[in-house]
C-alpha positions in Angstrom: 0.0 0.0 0.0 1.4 3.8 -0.8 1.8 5.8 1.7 -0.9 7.8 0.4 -3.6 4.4 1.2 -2.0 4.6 4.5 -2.7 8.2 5.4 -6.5 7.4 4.2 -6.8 4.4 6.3 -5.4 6.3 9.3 -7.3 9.4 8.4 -10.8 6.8 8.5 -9.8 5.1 11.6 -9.1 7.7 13.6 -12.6 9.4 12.2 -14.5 6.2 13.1 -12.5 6.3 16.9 -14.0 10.1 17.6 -17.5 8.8 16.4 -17.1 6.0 18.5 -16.7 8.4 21.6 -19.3 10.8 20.5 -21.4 7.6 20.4 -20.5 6.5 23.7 -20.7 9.9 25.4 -24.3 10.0 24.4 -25.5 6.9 25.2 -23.7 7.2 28.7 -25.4 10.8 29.5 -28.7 9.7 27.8 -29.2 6.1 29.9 -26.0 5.3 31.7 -26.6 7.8 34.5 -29.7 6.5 35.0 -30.0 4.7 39.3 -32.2 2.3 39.8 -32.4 -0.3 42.3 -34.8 -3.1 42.3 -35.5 -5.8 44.7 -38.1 -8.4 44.7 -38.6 -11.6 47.1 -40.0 -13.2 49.6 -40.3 -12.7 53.0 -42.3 -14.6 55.4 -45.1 -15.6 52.9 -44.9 -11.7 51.7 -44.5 -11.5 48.5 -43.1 -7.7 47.6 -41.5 -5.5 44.7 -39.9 -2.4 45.7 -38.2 0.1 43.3 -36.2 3.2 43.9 -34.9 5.2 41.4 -33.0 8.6 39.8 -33.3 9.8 36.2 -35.3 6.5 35.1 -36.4 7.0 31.8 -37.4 3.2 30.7 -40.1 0.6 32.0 -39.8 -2.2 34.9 -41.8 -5.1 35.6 -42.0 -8.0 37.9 -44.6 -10.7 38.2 -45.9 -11.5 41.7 -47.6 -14.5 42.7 -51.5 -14.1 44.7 -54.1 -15.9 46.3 -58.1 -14.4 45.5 -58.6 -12.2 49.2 -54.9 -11.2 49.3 -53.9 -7.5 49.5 -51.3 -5.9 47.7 -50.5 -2.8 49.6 -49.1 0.0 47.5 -47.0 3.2 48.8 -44.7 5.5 46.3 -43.6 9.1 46.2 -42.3 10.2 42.6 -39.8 13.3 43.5 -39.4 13.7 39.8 -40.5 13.2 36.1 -44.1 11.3 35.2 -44.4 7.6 36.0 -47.0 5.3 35.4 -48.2 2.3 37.2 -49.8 -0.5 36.3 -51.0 -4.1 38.7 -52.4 -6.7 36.2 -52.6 -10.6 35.3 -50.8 -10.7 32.0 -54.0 -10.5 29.3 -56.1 -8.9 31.5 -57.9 -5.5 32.8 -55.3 -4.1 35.6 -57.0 -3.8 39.0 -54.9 -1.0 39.5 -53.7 1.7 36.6 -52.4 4.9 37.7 -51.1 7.4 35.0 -48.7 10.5 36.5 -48.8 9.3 39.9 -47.4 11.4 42.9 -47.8 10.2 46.1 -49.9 7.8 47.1 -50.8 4.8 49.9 -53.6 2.3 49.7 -54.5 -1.3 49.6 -55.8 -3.3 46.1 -57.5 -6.7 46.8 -56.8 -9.2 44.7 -59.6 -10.6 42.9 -58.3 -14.0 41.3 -55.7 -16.5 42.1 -52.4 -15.9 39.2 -49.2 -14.0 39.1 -49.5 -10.6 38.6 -47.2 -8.1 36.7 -46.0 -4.9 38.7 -45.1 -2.6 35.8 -43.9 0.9 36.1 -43.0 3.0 33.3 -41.3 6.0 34.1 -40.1 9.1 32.5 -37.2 11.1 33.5 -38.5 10.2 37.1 -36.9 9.6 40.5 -38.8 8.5 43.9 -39.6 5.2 44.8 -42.5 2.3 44.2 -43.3 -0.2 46.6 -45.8 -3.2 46.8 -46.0 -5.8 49.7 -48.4 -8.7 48.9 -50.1 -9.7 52.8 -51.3 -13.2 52.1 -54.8 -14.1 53.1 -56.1 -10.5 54.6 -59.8 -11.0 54.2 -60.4 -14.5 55.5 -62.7 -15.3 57.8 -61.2 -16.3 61.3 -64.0 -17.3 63.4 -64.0 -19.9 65.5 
């Protein structure tokens, strides 16, 4: 190759390598800064999904496991940005949709036995979602 064709290929490389960091500088400020911590589990028979996050601009899910007469009690405070939420058996009407949710605290009962999906879609948001699962709430214990 000439030194000429070497010069070029240089010249191209190096062109592609400051693309490459534009690239990457935009997708870090655009999603990498972006905190979120999610944990989900069990505890003692409660079933629960708790999210905290800062700058979350995508959507999160979990499915949670209920009984028919169980409770899923919901809390969040969004600090920031719009989220939605969303409780529902995959395929069917949620039995909880809130769209630009603030602050909040309340109980849903579950209607049916199946895993539900926890789904919160946020938008440049920060706060935090939480929902415990209390197995059994509204059964009858008399003797």
């Amino acid at each position: 190759m000439s030194a000429k064709g070497t010069h070029v290929v240089k010249k191209c490389a190096f062109i592609m390598l400051i693309l490459a960091v534009i690239a990457g500088a935009v997708f870090y400020f655009a999603y990498g800064r972006q905190k979120i911590h999610c944990v989900t589990g069990i505890n003692n028979l409660d079933h629960y999904y708790i999210l905290e996050f800062e700058k979350m601009n995508r959507e999160d899910s979990c499915l949670i496991p209920a009984c028919k007469d169980d409770v899923f009690a919901v809390n969040f405070r969004i600090d920031k940005g719009q989220v939605d939420l969303i409780i529902a058996m995959d395929g069917n009407t949620p039995i909880y949709k809130g769209n630009d949710i603030e602050i909040g605290e309340f109980n849903v009962i579950v209607s049916e036995d199946g895993a539900y999906r926890i789904t919160v879609n946020a938008k440049h948001a920060s706060g935090y979602v939480e929902v415990n699962t209390k197995k059994g709430m509204l059964e009858n214990h008399d003797d």
